[in-house]
C-alpha positions as CSV (number, residue, x, y, z in Angstrom):
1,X,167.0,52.0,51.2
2,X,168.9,53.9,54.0
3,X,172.7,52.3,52.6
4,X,174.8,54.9,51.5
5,X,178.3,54.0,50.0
6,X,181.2,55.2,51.7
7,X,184.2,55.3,49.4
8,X,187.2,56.1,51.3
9,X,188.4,52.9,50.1
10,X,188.5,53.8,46.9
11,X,191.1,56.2,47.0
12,X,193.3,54.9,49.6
13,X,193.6,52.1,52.5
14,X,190.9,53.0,55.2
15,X,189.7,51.0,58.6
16,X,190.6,49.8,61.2
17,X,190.1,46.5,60.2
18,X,190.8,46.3,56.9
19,X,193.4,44.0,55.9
20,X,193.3,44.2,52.4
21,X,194.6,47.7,51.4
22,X,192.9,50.4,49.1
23,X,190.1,48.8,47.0
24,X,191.0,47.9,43.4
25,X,189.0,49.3,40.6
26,X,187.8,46.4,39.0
27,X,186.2,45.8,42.6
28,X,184.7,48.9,42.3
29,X,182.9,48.2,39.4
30,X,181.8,45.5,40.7
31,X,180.7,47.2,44.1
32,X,178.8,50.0,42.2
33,X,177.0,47.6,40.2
34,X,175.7,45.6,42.7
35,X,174.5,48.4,44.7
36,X,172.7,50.2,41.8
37,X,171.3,46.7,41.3
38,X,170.2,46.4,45.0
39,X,168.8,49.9,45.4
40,X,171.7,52.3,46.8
41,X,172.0,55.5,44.9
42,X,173.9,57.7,47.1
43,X,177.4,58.1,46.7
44,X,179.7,59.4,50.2
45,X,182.9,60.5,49.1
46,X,185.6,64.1,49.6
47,X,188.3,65.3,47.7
48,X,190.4,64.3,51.0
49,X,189.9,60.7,49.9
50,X,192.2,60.5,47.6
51,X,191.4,59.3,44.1
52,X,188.0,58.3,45.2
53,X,186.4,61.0,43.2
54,X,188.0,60.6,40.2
55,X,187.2,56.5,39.9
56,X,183.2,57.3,40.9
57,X,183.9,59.5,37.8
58,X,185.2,57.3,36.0
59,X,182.4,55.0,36.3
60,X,180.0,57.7,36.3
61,X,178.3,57.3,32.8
62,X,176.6,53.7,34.2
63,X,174.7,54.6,37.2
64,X,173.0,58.5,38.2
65,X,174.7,58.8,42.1
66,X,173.3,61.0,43.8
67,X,176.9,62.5,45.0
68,X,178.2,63.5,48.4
69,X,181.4,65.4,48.6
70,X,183.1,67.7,50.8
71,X,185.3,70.8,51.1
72,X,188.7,71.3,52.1
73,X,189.5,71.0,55.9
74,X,191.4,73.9,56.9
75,X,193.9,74.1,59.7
76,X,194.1,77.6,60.1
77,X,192.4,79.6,63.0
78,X,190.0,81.6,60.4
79,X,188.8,81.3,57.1
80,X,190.4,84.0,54.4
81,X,189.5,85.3,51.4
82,X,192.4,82.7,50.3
83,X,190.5,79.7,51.6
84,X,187.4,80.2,50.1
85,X,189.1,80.4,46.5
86,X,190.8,77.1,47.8
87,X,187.5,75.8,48.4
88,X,186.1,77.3,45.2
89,X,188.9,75.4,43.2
90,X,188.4,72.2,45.2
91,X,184.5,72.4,44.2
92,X,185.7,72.7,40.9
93,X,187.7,69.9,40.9
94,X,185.7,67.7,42.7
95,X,182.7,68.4,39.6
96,X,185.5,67.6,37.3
97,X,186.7,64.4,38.6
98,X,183.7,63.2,39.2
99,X,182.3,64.1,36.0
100,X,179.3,65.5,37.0
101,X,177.8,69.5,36.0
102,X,176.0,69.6,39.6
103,X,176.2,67.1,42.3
104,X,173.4,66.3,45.3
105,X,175.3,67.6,48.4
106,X,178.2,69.8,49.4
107,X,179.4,69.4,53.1
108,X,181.9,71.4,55.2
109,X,184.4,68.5,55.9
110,X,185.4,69.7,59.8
111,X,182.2,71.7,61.4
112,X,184.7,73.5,63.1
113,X,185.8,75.7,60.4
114,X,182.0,77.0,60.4
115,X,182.8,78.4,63.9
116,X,185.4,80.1,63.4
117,X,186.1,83.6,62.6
118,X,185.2,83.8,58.5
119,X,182.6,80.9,58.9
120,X,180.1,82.5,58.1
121,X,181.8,83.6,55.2
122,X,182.7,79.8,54.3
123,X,179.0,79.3,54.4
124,X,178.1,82.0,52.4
125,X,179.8,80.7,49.1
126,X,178.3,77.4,49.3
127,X,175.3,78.9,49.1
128,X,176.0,81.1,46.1
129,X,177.4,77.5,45.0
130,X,173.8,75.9,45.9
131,X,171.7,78.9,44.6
132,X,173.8,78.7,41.1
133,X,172.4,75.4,40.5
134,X,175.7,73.2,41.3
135,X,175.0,71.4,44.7
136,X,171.4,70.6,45.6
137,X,172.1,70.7,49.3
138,X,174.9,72.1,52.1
139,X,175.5,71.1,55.4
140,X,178.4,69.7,57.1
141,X,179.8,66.8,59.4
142,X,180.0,66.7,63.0
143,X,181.2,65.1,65.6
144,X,179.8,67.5,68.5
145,X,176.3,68.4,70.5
146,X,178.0,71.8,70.5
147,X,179.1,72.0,66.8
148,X,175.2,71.3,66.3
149,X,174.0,73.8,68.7
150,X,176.4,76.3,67.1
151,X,175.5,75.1,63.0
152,X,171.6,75.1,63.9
153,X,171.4,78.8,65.9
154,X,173.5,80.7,63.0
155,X,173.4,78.5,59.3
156,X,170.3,77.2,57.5
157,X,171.7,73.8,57.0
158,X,170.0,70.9,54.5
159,X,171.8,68.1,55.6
160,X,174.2,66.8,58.5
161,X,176.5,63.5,58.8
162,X,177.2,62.5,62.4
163,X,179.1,59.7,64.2
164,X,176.3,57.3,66.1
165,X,176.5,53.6,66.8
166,X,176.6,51.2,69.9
167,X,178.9,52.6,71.6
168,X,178.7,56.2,70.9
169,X,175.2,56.8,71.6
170,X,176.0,60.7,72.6
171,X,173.4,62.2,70.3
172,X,170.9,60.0,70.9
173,X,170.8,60.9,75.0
174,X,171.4,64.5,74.7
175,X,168.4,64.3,72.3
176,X,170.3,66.3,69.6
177,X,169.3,63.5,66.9
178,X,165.3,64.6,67.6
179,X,166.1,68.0,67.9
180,X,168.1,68.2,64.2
181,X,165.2,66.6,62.8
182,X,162.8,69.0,64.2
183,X,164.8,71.6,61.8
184,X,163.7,69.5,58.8
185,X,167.6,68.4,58.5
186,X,168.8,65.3,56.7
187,X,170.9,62.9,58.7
188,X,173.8,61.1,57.4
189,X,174.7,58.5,60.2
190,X,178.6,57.5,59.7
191,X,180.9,54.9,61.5
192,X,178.6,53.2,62.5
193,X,181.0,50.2,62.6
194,X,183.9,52.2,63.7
195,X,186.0,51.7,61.3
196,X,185.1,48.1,61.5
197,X,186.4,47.5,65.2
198,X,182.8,46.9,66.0
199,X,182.7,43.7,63.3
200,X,186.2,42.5,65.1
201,X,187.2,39.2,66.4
202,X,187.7,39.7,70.0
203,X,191.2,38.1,70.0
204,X,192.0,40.5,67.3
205,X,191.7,43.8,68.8
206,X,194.9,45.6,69.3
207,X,195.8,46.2,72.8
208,X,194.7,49.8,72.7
209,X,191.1,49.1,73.0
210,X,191.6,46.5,76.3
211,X,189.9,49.1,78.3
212,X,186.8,49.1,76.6
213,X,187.3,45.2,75.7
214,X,184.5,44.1,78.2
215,X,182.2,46.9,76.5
216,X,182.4,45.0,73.0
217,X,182.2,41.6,74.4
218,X,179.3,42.5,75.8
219,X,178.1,43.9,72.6
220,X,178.6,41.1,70.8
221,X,177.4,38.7,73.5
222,X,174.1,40.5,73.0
223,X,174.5,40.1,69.0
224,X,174.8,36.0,69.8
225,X,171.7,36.0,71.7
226,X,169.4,37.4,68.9
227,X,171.0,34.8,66.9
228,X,172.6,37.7,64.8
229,X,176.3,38.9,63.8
230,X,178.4,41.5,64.7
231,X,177.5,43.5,61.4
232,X,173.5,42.6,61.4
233,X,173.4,44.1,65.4
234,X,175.6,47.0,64.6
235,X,173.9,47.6,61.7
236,X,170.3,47.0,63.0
237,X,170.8,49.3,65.6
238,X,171.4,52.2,63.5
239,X,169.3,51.2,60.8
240,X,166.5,51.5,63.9
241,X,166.7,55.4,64.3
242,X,163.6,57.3,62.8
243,X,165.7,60.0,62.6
244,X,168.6,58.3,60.2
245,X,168.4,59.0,56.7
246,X,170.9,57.5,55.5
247,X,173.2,55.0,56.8
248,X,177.2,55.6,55.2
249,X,179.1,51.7,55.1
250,X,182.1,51.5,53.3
251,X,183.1,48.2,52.1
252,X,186.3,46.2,50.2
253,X,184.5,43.9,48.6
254,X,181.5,42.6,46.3
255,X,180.8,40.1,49.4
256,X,181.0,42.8,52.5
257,X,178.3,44.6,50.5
258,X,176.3,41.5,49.8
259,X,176.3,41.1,53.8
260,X,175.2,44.8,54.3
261,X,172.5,44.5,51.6
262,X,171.0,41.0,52.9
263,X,170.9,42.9,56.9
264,X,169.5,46.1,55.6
265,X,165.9,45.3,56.8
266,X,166.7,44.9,60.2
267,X,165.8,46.3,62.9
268,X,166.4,46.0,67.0
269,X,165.4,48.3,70.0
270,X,167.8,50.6,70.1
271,X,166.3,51.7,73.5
272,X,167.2,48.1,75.0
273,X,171.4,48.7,74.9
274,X,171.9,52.4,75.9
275,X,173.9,50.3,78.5
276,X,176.3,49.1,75.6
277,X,177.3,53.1,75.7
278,X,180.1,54.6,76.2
279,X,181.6,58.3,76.7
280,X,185.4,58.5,76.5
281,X,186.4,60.6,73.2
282,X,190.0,58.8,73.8
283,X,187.8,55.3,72.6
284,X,184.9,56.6,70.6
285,X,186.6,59.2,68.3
286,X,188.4,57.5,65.7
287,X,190.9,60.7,65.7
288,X,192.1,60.3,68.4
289,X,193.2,56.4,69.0
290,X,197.0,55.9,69.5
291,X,197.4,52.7,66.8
């Protein structure tokens, strides 16, 4: 199963789309149960998510995640000696709260703080972290060709998560996706809905978006002629990529998972829609829309 759970959610209200506030946690029992049951094991979550870590830990004695967190993102222009004990302590408490002695994956939250000026540094405790037994595997997530360049000619990364879907098909043209995998890297594909603007009525998207309105019609035009949804096209698109090892959806509900679950086994030709693509970071970058 490529599904990995995102769990934003959990700790606070997350999406574009979603109308129904920060999950509640008798929902996410009921969300981690039904994906144990239906073969996800892999947990995406970061101490920037508010109490997302602590509720996985709360629930943590019914079901053996394997556990994705994150460090600290860190505004300043280089990394001290005073932010990695900051990212030390947030290890810590991320182990704590999510009641776990060792977890499968540490990432560096912002890829950026890797190039700058103590990055290397950054790096260099969680490895000491990884060779100590507590994190199985480091990396970081990206949203550039050039963070990639940059994290593949100096770090010996395990795993990477990176933005692809429909419309942002950047990785897959410059051929980055190939060449990560040619490292032996794990891929973590994320927002691969957008945020759920993707999975969007058309009369429901806020005016910001008009520009690239004809771009998602069209998308969704093209979902109606396989005789598919929104989700099952967006979703099947991703799910396509060799390279993807793990697809991150985060969900509200028992019945948003169910729908993930039952499209999991498809698959279109990606190579049919790099038309559907499109290259404006004002549009494709989450960070930066003006909501």
């Amino acid at each position: 199963m490529k599904i990995a759970l995102g769990t934003v959610q959990f700790g606070f209200s997350y999406g574009i789309s979603n109308t129904s506030g920060r999950t509640e946690e008798d929902q996410v029992l009921k969300i981690l149960d039904y994906a144990w049951k239906n073969g996800i094991n892999t947990l995406d979550t970061a101490r920037d998510y508010g109490d997302s870590e602590r509720i996985i830990g709360k629930f943590k004695n019914e079901f053996a995640w394997n556990i994705v967190t994150k460090t600290p993102s860190f505004s300043e222009g280089e990394i001290s000696e005073e932010q990695l004990k900051l990212m030390r302590i947030s290890f810590n408490n991320s182990l704590n709260n999510l009641d776990k002695r060792s977890i499968d994956t540490l990432l560096v939250h912002s890829a950026d703080d890797l190039l700058k000026p103590g990055g290397a540094q950054l790096f260099s405790e969680m490895t000491k972290i990884k060779n100590s037994g507590f994190v199985k595997n480091i990396g970081a997530s990206v949203y550039s060709d050039n963070q990639i360049d940059y994290l593949l000619d100096h770090y010996e990364i395990d795993v990477i998560q990176l933005p692809i879907n429909i419309l942002d098909q950047r990785l897959i043209k410059s051929g980055h996706l190939k060449k990560i995998k040619k490292h032996g890297i794990e891929i973590h594909a994320r927002s691969v809905f957008m945020q759920g603007l993707l999975l969007m009525p058309l009369n429901a998207l806020p005016p910001y978006f008009s520009k690239i309105y004809d771009n998602i019609k069209k998308i969704m035009l093209c979902a109606r002629q396989h005789s598919m949804s929104n989700l099952e096209f967006a979703l099947g698109f991703v799910q396509s990529l060799d390279e993807i090892d793990k697809v991150i959806v985060g969900v509200n509900t028992v019945d948003q998972l169910r729908e993930i679950v039952d499209s999991s086994k498809i698959r279109i030709d990606y190579k049919k829609y790099s038309n559907l693509a499109i290259s404006d970071a004002q549009y494709i970058n989450p960070s930066n829309w003006n909501l």
